[in-house]
DOMIZA-673430 format. One record per residue: residue number from 1; residue in three letters; x negated, y, z negated of N, C-alpha, C in turn. Coordinates in steps of 0.1 Angstrom, whole numbers, m for minus. Layout:
REM DOMIZA-673430
SITE    i   aa   n.px   n.py   n.pz  ca.px  ca.py  ca.pz   c.px   c.py   c.pz
SITE  NUM  Ala      X      Y      Z      X      Y      Z      X      Y      Z
...
END
This chain:
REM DOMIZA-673430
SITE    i   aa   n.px   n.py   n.pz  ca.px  ca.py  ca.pz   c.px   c.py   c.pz
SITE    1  Unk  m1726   1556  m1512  m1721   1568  m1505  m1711   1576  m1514
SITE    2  Unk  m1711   1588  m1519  m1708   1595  m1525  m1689   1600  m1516
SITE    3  Unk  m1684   1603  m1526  m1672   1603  m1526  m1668   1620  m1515
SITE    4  Unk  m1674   1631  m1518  m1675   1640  m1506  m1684   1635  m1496
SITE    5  Unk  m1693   1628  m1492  m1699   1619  m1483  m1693   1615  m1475
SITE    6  Unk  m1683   1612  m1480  m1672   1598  m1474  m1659   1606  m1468
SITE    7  Unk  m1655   1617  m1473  m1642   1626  m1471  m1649   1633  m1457
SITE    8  Unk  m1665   1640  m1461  m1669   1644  m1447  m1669   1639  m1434
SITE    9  Unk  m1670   1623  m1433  m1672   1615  m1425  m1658   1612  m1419
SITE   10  Unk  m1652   1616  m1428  m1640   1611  m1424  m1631   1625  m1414
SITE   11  Unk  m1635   1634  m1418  m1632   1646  m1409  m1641   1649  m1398
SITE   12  Unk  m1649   1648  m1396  m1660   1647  m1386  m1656   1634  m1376
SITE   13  Unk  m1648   1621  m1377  m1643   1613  m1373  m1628   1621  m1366
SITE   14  Unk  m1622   1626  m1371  m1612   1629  m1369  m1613   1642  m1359
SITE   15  Unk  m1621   1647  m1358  m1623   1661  m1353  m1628   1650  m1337
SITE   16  Unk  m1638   1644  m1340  m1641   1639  m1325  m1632   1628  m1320
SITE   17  Unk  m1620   1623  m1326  m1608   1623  m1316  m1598   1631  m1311
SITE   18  Unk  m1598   1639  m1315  m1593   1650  m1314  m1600   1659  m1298
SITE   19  Unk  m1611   1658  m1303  m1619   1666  m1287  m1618   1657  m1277
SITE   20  Unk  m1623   1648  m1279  m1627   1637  m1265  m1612   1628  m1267
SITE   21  Unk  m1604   1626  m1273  m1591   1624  m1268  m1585   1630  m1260
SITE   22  Unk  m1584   1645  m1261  m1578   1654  m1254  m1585   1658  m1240
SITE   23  Unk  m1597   1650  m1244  m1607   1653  m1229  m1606   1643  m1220
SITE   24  Unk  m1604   1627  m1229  m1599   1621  m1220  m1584   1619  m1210
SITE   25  Unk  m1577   1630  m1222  m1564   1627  m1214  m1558   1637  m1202
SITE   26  Unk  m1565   1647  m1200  m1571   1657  m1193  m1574   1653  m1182
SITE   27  Unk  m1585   1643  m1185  m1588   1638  m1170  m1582   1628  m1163
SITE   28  Unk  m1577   1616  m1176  m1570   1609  m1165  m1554   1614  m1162
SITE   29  Unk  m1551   1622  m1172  m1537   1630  m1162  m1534   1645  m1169
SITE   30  Unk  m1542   1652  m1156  m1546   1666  m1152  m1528   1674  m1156
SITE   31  Unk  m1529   1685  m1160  m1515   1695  m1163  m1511   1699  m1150
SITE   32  Unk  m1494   1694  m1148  m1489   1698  m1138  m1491   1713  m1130
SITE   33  Unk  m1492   1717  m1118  m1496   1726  m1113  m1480   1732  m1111
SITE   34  Unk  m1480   1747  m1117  m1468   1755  m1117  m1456   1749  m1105
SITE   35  Unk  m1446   1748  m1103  m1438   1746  m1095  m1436   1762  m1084
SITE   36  Unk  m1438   1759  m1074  m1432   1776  m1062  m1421   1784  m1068
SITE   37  Unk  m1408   1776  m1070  m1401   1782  m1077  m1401   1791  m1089
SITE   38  Unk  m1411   1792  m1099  m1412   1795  m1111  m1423   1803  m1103
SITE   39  Unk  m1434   1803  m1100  m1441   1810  m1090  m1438   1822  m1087
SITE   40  Unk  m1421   1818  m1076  m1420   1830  m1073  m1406   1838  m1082
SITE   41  Unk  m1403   1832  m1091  m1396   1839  m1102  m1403   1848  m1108
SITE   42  Unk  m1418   1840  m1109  m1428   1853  m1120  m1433   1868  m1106
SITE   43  Unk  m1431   1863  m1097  m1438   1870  m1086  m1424   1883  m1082
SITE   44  Unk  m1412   1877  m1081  m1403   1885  m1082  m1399   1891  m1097
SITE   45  Unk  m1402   1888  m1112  m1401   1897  m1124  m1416   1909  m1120
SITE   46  Unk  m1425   1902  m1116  m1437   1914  m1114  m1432   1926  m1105
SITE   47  Unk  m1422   1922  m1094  m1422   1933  m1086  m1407   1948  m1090
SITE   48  Unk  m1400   1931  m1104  m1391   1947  m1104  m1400   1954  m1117
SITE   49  Unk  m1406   1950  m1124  m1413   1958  m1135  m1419   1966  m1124
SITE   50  Unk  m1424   1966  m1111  m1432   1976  m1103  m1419   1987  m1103
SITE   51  Unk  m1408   1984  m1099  m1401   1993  m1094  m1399   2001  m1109
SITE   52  Unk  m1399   1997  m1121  m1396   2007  m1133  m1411   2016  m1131
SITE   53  Unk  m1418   2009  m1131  m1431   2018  m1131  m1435   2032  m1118
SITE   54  Unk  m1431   2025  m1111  m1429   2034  m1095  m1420   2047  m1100
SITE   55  Unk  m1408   2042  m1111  m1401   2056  m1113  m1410   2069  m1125
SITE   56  Unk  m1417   2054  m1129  m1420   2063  m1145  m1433   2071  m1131
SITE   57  Unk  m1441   2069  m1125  m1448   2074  m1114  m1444   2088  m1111
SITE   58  Unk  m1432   2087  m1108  m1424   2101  m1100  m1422   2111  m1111
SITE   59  Unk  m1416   2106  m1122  m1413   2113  m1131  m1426   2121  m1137
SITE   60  Unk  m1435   2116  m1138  m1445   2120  m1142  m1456   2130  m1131
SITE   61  Unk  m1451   2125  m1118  m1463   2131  m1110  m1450   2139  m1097
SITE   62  Unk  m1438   2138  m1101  m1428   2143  m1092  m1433   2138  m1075
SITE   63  Unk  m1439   2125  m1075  m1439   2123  m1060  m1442   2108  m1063
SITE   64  Unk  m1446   2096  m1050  m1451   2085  m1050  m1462   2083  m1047
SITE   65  Unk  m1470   2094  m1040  m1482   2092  m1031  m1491   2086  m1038
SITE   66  Unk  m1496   2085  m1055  m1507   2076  m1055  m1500   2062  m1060
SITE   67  Unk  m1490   2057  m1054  m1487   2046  m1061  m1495   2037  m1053
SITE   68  Unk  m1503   2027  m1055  m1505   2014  m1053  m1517   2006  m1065
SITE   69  Unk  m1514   1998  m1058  m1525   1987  m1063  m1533   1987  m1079
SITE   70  Unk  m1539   2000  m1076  m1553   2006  m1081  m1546   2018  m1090
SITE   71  Unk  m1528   2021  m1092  m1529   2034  m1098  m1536   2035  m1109
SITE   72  Unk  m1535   2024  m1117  m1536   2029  m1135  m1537   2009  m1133
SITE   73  Unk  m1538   2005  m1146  m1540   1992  m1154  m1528   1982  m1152
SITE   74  Unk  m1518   1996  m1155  m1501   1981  m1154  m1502   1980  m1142
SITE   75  Unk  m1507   1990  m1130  m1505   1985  m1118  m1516   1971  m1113
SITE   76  Unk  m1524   1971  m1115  m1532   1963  m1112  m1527   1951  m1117
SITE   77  Unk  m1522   1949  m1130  m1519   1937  m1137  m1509   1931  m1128
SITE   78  Unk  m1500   1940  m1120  m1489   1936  m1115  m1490   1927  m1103
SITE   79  Unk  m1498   1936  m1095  m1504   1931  m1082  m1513   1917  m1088
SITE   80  Unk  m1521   1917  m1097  m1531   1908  m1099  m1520   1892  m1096
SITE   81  Unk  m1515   1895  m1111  m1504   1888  m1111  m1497   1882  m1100
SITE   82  Unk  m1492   1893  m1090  m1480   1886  m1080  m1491   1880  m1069
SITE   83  Unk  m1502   1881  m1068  m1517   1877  m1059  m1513   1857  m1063
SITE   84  Unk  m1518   1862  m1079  m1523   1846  m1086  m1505   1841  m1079
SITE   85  Unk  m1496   1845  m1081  m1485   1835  m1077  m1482   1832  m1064
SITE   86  Unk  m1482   1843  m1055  m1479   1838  m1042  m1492   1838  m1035
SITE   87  Unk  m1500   1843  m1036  m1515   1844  m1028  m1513   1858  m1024
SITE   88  Unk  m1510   1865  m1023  m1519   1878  m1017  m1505   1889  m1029
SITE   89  Unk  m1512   1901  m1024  m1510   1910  m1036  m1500   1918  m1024
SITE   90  Unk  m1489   1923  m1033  m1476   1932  m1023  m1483   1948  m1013
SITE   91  Unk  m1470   1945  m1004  m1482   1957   m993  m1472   1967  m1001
SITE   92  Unk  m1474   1980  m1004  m1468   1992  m1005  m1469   2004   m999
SITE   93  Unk  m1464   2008   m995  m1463   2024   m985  m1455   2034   m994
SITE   94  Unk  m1461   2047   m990  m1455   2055   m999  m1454   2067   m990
SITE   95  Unk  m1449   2082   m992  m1448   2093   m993  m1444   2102  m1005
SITE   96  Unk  m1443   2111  m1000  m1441   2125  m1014  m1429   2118  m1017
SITE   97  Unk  m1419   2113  m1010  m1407   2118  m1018  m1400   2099  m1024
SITE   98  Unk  m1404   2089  m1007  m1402   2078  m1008  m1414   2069  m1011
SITE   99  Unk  m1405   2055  m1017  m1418   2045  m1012  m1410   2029  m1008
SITE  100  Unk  m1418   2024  m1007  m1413   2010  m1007  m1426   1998  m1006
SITE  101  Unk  m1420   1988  m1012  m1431   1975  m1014  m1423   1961  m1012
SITE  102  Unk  m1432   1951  m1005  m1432   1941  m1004  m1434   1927  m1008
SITE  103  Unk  m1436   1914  m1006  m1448   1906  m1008  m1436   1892  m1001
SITE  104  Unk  m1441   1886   m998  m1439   1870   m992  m1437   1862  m1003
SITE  105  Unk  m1428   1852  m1006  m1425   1841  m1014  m1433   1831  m1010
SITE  106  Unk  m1433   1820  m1019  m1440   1805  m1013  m1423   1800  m1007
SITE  107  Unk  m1415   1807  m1007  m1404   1797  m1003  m1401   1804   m984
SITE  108  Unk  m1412   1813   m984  m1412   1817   m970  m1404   1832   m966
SITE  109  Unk  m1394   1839   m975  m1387   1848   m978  m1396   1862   m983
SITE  110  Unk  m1388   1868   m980  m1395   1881   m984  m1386   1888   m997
SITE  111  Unk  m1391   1896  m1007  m1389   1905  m1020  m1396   1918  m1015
SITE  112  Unk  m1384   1928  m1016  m1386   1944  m1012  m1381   1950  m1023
SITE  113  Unk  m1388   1959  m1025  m1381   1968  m1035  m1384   1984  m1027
SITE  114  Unk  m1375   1992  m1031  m1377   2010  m1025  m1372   2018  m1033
SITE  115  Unk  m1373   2031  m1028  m1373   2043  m1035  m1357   2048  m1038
SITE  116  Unk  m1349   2037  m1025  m1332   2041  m1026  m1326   2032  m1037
SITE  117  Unk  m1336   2027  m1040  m1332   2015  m1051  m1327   2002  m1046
SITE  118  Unk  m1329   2000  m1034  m1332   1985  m1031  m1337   1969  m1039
SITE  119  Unk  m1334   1963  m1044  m1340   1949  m1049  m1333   1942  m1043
SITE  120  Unk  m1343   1936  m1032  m1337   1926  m1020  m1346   1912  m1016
SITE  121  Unk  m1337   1904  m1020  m1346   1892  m1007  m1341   1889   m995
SITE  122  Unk  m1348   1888   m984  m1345   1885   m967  m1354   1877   m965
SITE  123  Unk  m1348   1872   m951  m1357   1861   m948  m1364   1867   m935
SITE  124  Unk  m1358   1884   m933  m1364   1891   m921  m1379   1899   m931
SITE  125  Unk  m1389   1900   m922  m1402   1909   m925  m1400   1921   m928
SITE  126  Unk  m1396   1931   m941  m1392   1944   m941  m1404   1952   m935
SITE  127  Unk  m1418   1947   m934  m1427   1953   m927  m1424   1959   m912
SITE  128  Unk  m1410   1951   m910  m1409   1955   m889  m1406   1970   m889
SITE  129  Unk  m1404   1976   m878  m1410   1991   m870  m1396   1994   m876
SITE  130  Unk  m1394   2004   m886  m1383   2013   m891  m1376   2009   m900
SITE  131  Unk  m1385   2000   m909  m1380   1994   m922  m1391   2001   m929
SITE  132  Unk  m1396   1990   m937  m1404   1993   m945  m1419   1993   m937
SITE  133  Unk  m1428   2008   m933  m1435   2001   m918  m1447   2014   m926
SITE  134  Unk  m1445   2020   m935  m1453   2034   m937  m1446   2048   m929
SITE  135  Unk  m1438   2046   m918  m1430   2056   m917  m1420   2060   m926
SITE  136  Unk  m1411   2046   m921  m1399   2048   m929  m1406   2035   m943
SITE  137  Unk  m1392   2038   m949  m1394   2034   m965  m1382   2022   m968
SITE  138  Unk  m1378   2015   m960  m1361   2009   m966  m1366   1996   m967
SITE  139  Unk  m1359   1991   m971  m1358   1974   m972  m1348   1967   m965
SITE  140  Unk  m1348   1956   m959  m1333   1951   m952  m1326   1949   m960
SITE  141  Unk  m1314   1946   m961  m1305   1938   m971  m1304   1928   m962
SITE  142  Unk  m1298   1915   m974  m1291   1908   m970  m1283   1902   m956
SITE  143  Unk  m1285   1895   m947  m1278   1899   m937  m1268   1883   m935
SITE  144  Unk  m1252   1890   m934  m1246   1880   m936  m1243   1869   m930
SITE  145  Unk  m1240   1859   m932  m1240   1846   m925  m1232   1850   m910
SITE  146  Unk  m1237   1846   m900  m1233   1844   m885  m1219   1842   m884
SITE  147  Unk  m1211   1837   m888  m1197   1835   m891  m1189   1835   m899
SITE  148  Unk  m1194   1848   m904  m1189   1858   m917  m1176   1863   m910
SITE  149  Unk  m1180   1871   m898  m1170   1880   m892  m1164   1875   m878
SITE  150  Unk  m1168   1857   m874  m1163   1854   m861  m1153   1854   m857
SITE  151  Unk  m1141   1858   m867  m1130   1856   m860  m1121   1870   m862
SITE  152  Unk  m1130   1880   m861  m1130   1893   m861  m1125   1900   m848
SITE  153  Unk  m1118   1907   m847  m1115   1917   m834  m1129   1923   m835
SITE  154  Unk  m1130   1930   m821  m1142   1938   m816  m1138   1945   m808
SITE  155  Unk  m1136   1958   m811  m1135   1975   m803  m1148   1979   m797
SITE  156  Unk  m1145   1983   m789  m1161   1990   m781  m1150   2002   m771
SITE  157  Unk  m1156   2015   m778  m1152   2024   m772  m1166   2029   m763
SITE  158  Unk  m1164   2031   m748  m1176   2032   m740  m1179   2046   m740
SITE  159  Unk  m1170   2053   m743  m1171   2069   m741  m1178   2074   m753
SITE  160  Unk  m1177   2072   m765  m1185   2076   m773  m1201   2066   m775
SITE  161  Unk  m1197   2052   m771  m1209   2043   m770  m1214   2039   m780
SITE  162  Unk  m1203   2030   m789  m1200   2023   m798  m1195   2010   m797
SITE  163  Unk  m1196   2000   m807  m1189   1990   m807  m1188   1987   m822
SITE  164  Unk  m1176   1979   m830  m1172   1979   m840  m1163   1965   m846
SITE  165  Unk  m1166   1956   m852  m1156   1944   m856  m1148   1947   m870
SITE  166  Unk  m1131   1942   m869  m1126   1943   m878  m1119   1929   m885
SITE  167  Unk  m1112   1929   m892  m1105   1912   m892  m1091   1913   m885
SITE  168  Unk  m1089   1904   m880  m1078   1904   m871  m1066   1908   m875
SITE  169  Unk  m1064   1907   m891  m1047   1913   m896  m1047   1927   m897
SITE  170  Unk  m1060   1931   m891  m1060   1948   m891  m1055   1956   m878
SITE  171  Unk  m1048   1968   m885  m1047   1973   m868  m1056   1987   m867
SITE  172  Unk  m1057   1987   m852  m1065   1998   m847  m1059   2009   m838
SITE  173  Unk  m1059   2021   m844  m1055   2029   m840  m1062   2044   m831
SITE  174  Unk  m1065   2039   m815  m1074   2051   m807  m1063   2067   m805
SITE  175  Unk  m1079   2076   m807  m1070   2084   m803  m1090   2093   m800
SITE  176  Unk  m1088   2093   m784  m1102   2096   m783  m1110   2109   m784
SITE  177  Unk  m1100   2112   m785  m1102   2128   m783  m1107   2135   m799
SITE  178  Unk  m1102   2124   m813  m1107   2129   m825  m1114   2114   m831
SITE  179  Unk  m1108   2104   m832  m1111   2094   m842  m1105   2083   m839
SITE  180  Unk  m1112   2071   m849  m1106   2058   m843  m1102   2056   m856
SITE  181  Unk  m1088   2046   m859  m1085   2045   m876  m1086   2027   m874
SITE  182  Unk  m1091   2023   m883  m1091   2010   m884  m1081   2005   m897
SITE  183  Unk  m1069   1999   m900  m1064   2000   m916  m1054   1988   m908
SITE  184  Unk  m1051   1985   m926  m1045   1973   m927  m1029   1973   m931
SITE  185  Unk  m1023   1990   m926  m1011   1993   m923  m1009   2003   m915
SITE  186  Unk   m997   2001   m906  m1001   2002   m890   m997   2022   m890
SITE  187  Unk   m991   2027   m903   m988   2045   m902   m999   2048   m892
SITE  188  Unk   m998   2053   m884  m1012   2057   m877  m1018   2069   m879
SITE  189  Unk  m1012   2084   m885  m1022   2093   m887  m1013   2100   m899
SITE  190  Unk  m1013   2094   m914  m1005   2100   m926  m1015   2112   m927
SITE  191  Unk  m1012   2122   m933  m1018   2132   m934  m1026   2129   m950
SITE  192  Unk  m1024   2123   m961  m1034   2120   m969  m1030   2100   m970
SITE  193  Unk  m1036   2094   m976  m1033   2079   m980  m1021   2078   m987
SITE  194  Unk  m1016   2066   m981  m1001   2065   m982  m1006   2062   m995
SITE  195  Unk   m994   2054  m1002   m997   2047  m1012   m993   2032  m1013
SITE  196  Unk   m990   2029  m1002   m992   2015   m997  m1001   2014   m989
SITE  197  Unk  m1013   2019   m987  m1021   2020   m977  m1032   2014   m987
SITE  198  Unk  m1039   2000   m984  m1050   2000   m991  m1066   1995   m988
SITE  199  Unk  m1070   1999   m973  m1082   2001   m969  m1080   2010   m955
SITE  200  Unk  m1084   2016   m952  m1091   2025   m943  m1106   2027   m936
SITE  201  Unk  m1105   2026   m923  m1119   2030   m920  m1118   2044   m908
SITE  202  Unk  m1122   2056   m908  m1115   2065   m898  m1135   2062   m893
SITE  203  Unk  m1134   2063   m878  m1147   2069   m875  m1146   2080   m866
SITE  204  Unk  m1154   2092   m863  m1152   2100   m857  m1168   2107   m859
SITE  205  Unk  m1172   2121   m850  m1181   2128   m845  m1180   2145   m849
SITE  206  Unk  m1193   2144   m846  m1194   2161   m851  m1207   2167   m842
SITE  207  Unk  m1209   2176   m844  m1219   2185   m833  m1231   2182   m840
SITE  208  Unk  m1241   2182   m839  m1253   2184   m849  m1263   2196   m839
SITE  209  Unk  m1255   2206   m846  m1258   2219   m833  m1273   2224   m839
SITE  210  Unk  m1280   2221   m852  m1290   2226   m853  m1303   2213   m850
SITE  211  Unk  m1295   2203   m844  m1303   2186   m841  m1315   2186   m856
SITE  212  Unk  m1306   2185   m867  m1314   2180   m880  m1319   2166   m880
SITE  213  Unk  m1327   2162   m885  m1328   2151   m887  m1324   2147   m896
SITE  214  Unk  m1321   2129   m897  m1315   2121   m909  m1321   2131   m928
SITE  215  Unk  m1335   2128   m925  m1340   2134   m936  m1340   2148   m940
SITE  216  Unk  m1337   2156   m932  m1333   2168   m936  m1320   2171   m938
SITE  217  Unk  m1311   2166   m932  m1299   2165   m939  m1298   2157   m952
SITE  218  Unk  m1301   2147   m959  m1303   2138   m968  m1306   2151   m977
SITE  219  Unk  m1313   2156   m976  m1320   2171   m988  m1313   2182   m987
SITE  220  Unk  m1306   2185   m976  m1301   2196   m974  m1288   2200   m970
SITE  221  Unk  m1282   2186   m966  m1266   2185   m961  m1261   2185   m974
SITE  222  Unk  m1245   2190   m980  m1240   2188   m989  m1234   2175   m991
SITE  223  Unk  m1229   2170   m975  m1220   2158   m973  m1230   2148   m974
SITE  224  Unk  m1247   2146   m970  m1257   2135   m972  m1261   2139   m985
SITE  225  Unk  m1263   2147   m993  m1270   2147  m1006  m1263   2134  m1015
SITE  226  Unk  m1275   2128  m1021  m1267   2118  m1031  m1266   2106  m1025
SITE  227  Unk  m1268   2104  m1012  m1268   2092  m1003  m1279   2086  m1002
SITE  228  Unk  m1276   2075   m999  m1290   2064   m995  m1294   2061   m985
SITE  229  Unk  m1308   2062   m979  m1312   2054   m965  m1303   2038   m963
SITE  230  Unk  m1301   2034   m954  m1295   2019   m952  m1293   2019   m941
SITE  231  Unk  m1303   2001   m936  m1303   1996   m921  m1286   1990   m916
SITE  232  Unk  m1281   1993   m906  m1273   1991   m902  m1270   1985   m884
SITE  233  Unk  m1275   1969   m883  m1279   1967   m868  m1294   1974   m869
SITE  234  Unk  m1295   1981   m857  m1310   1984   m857  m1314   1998   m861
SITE  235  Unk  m1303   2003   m865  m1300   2023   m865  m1307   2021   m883
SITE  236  Unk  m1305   2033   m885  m1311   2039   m902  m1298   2052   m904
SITE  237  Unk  m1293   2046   m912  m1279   2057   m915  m1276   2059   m929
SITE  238  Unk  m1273   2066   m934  m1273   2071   m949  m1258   2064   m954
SITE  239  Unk  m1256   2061   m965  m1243   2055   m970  m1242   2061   m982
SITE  240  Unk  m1233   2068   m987  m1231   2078   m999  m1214   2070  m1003
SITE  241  Unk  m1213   2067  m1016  m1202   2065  m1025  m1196   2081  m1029
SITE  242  Unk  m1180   2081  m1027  m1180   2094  m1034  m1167   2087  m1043
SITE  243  Unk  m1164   2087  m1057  m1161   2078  m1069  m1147   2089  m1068
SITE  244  Unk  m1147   2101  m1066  m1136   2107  m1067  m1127   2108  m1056
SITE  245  Unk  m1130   2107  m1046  m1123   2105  m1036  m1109   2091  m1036
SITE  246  Unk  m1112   2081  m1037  m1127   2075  m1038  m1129   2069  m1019
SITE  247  Unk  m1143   2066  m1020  m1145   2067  m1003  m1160   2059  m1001
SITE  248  Unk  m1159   2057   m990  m1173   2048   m982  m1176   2059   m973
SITE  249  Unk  m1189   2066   m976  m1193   2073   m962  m1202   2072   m955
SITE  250  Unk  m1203   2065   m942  m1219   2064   m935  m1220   2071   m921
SITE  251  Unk  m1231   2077   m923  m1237   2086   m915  m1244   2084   m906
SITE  252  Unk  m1244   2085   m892  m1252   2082   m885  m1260   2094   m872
SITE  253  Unk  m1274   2099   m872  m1274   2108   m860  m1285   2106   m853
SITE  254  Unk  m1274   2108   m843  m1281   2101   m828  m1286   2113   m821
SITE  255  Unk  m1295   2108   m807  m1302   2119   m800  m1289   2125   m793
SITE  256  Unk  m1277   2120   m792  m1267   2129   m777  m1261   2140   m783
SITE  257  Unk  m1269   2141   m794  m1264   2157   m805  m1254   2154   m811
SITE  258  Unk  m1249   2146   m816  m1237   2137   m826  m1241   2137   m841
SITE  259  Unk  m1234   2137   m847  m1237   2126   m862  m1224   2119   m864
SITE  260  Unk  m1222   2108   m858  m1215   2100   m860  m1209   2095   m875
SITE  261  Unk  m1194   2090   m878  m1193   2090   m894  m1183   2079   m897
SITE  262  Unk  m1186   2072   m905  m1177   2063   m907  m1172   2064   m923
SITE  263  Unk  m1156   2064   m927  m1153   2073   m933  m1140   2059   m940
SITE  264  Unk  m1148   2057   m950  m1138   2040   m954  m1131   2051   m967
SITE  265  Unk  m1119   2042   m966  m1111   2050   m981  m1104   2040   m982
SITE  266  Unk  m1096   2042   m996  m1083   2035   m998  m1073   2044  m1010
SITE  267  Unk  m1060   2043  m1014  m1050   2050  m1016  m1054   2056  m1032
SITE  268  Unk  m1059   2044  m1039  m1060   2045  m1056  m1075   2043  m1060
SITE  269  Unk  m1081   2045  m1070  m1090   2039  m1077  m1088   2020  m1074
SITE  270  Unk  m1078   2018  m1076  m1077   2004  m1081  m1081   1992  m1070
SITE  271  Unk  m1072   2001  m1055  m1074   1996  m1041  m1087   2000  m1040
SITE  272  Unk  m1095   2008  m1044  m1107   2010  m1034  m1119   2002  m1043
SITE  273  Unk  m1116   1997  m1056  m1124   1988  m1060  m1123   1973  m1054
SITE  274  Unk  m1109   1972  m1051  m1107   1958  m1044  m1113   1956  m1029
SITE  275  Unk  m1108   1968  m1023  m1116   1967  m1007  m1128   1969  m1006
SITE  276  Unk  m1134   1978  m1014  m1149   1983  m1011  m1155   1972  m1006
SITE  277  Unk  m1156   1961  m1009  m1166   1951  m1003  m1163   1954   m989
SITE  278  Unk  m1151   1949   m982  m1141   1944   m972  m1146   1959   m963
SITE  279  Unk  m1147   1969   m970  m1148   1982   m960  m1162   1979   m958
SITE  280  Unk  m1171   1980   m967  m1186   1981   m965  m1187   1968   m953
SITE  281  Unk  m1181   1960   m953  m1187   1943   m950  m1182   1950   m931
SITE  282  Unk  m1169   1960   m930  m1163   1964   m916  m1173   1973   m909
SITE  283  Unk  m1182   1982   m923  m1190   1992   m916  m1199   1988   m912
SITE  284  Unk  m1204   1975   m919  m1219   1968   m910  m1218   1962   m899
SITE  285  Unk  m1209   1961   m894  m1208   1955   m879  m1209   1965   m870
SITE  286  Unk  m1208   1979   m871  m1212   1991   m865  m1223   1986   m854
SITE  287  Unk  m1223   1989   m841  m1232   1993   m831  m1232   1999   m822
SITE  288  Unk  m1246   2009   m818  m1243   2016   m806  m1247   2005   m796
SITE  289  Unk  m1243   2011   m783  m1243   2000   m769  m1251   2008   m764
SITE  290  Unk  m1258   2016   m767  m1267   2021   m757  m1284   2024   m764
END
């Protein structure tokens, strides 16, 4: 047997341990099957690359309407994708101006993304009637732990037909005829923020004498422009940051010809970076009673 004879034989050996090694060890211990976790990590990276693409969408076609599934190639990849991880492919609804999308985790949780710029997980269905449903466009947020706020006072003024929780070292100050001040120093009505003054919540009302709707004020009001859709209880009310003020403003209009306003501040830049949580966290306990 000749000396390349022998070298051939000897790779041709090597090559068929190589196959049926790897074939036997294949079968008797098969490649771990992805973990849910990593699953839905790849399932939620798919859905915020949607949301860059949803914008490049707008930008290009100045609306949402053909976003889904089927727009173009990245779309499909995306969906395919978040299909292969969680089992089914995200539901998305759209209009001219909004949109919003969904999909289910294997951990039982839902991933929303929207047009207000939402990136949210809940463990509520943003599909329910005035979320994300094809009418409206929002995603829920977060909703905080049950005993976040238990040891919270709770105002319910009946005449305007509200109720409202604060933390108990706060005081409240009625005066029904204009506004309710909620603050964590008791001056009751300084004509601008003290400067020991460092959270504020005023709420008060206005006419809505031409009965606009949320969305037409959103486009059209000076005070809603720049604001965002946001569920609050079961209502849909706009929440707009104003950085110069600086200020929390949420909006709310109701059928009894109102637009209700909740109107968070604090004295400095400095205070209103420290409270803002503390204000936003007082304005979500907002409810009407009726």
């Amino acid at each position: 047997m000749t000396t390349k004879t022998k070298i051939l034989i000897g790779i041709l050996v090597v090559i068929n341990i190589l196959i049926f090694g790897n074939l036997i060890y294949w079968i008797v211990i098969p490649p771990p099957p992805p973990l849910p976790r990593a699953q839905d990590a790849r399932a939620i990276a798919d859905m915020s690359q949607m949301k860059v693409k949803a914008e490049m969408v707008y930008e290009e076609e100045r609306n949402y309407t053909s976003l889904d599934c089927d727009h173009d190639e990245d779309m499909r990849m995306l969906c395919n994708d978040i299909e292969k991880q969680v089992g089914v492919k995200p539901t998305i609804h759209q209009s001219e101006k909004e949109y919003c999308a969904y999909v289910k985790l294997n951990k039982g949780e839902y991933f929303c993304i929207d047009s207000a710029g939402t990136i949210e997980e809940t463990i509520i269905n943003p599909g329910k009637i005035n979320y994300c449903d094809g009418t409206t466009f929002i995603c829920l947020r977060k909703q905080e732990p049950e005993n976040e706020t238990a040891d919270w006072k709770t105002y319910r003024n009946e005449l305007w037909g509200y109720e409202i929780r604060y933390p108990e070292k706060f005081y409240l100050i009625e005066d029904k005829r204009f506004s309710i001040r909620i603050s964590n120093v008791s001056d009751p009505w300084p004509q601008d923020l003290g400067p020991h003054e460092k959270a504020t919540i005023d709420i008060y009302r206005f006419p809505n004498e031409e009965n606009h709707s949320l969305d037409y004020l959103l486009s059209h009001q000076v005070d809603f422009i720049g604001g965002k859709k946001i569920i609050i209880g079961k209502e849909t009310a706009v929440r707009k940051i104003n950085e110069e003020f600086p200020g929390i403003f949420t909006y709310f209009v109701q059928d009894d010809g109102y637009i209700y306003v909740l109107r968070g501040a604090s004295s400095t830049e400095e205070n209103f970076a420290q409270y803002r949580e503390l204000i936003e966290k007082i304005e979500d306990t907002f409810r009407f009673l009726y």
